[in-house]
N, C-alpha and C positions, 0 to 999 in steps of 0.2 A: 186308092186316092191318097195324097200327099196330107199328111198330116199337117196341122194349121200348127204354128210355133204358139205356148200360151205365153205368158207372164211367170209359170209355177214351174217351167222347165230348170232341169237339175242346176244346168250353168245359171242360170237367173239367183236359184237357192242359193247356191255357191257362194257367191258374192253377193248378196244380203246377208248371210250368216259370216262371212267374213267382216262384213260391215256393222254387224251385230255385236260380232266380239271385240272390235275395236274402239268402239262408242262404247258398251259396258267396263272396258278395260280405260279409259280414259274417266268415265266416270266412278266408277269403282276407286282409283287410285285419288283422284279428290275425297274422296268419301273415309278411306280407311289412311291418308297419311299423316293426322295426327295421333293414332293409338300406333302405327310405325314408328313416329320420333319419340311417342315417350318409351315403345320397348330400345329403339336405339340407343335410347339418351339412361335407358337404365343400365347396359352393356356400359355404355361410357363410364358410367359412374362406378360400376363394377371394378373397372382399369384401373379409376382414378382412386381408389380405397385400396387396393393393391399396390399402389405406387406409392403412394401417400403413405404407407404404413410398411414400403419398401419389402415387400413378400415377393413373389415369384409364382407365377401360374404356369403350370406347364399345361401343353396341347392337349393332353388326356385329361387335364382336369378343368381346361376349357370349355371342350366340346360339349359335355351336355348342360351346360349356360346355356353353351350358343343355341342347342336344339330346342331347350326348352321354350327362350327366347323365340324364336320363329313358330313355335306351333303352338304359344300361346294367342301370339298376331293371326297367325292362322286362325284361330278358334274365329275371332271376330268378324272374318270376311264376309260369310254370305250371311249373316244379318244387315251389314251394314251396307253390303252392295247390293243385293236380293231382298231387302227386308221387306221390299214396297208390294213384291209380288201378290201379295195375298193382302195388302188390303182396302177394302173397298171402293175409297177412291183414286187411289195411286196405282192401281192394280189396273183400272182400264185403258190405261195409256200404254201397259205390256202388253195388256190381251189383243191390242187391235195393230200389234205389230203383222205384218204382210207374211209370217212364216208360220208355217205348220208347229207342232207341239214337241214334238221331237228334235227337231231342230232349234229350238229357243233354249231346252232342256237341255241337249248336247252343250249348247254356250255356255250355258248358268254353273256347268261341270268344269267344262277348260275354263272359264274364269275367274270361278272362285276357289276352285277345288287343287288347280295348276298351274296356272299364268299369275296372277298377287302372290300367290304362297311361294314359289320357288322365284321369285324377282325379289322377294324381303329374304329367303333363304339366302339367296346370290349375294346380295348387300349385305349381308351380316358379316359373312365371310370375309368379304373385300373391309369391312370396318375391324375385325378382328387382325385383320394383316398389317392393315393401315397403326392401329394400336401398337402391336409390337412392333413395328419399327420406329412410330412417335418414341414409344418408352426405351430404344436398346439396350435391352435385355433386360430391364425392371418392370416390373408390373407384370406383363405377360409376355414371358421366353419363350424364343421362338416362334415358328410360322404354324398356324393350323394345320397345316397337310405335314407336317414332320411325325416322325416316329412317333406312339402313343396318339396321334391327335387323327384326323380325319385321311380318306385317302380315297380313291373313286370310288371303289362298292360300299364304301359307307356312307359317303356325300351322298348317293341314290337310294341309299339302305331305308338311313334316317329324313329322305326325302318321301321315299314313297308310305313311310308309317304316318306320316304329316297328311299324305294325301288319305290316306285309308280311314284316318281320325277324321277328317273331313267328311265324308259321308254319310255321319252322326251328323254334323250338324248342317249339311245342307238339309235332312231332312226334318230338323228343327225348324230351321226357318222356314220350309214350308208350312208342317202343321200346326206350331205355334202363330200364335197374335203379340202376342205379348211376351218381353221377357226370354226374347230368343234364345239369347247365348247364355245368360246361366240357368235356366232350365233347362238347357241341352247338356252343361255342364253335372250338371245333377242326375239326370236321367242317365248318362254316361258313364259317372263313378258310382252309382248304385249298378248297372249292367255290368262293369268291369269289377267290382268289389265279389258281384255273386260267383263270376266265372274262376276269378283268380284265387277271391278269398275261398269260396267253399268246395271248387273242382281243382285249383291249383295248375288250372292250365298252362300259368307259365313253365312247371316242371317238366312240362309232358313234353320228351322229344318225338314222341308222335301216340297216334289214334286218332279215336273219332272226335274225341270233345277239340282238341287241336286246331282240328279241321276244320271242324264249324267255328269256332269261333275264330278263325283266322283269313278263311275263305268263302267258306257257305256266310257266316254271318254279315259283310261286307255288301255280299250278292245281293243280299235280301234289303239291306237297305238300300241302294240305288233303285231297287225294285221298286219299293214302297214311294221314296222319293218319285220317281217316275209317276206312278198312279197316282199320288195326290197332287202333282203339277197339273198333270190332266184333266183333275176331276176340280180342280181350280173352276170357278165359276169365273174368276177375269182370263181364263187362258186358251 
């Protein structure tokens, strides 16, 4: 017998999780573009202290502004665009979305974790270019991508470490209520303080503590993250 077509078939999913990502991506960017303009408007001001006091930035001494810039914006995404998930009344209007848990959990990844994060990475960029040609050659010399400054494996380098630090706090903003992002921030640099500060992981060009904390430890939170989305009472 011919199977009866349902409403939950994969193309149906398809296009609701496409639909899903595009309304959370639309609302999300209302949600987080006033802590963008003021990391923006602190980049500017960065230029304008440089210019004003007629110094000279070169691209390698740019760059990690510019990074740190963008993965502090980072930090704040999935509180401010997921924050609602888990709570008790804002939280049932997610749960009664028409998509399975997996698939709501897959979006809340590509959109807080990838899609806001590397669209404020890309703008940063384009405003740091923008900069050094406003200033010709005062304030900051030269283009990002020149010698010493950025270059594709490092634009994805320092892109995918943005994402990996993301992890930590999507899965803040699940288990927390309150106080998302700087208790995730804390909870964060005591875990990075213990690995770095007392195993010196950063030294290690390889072994096992490396690894874990590089790969295994990453895994495990998305893991966690997954299970406490699930075990969400609105999801």
């Amino acid at each position: 017998m011919r199977a009866v077509r349902t409403p939950h078939c994969a193309s149906e999913r398809l296009i609701r999780a496409g639909m899903l990502t595009v309304s959370d991506l639309k609302s999300g960017i209302r949600r987080i573009w006033p802590a963008a303009a003021v990391m923006a408007c602190l980049y500017l001001a960065y230029w304008l202290v440089m210019l004003l006091a007629e110094n000279t930035v070169t691209p390698g001494d740019r760059l990690p502004v510019l990074y740190l810039t963008a993965l502090f914006l980072a930090f704040c995404v999935p509180a401010s665009v997921y924050g609602y998930v888990n709570d008790p009344s804002d939280g049932i209007g997610y749960a009664m979305l028409p998509l399975p848990v997996p698939i709501k959990f897959g979006v809340m990844m590509l959109v807080s974790a990838v899609l806001i994060p590397f669209g404020f990475y890309a703008v940063m960029h384009m405003l740091d270019c923008a900069l050094a040609l406003a200033g010709g050659g005062r304030g900051f010399q030269g283009m990002i991508w020149e010698p010493g400054g950025t270059d594709f494996c490092t634009f994805w380098s320092d892109f995918g470490k943005i994402c990996l630090y993301q992890s930590v706090f999507i899965l803040g903003n699940i288990a927390l209520r309150k106080h998302k992002t700087a208790m995730t921030v804390l909870v964060m640099l005591a875990i990075h303080g213990v690995f770095i500060g007392m195993f010196q992981v950063d030294e290690l060009s390889s072994g096992i503590l490396y690894i874990l904390y590089s790969f295994v430890a990453p895994a495990c939170i998305w893991a966690a993250s997954y299970l406490l989305f699930k075990r969400l009472q609105f999801c």
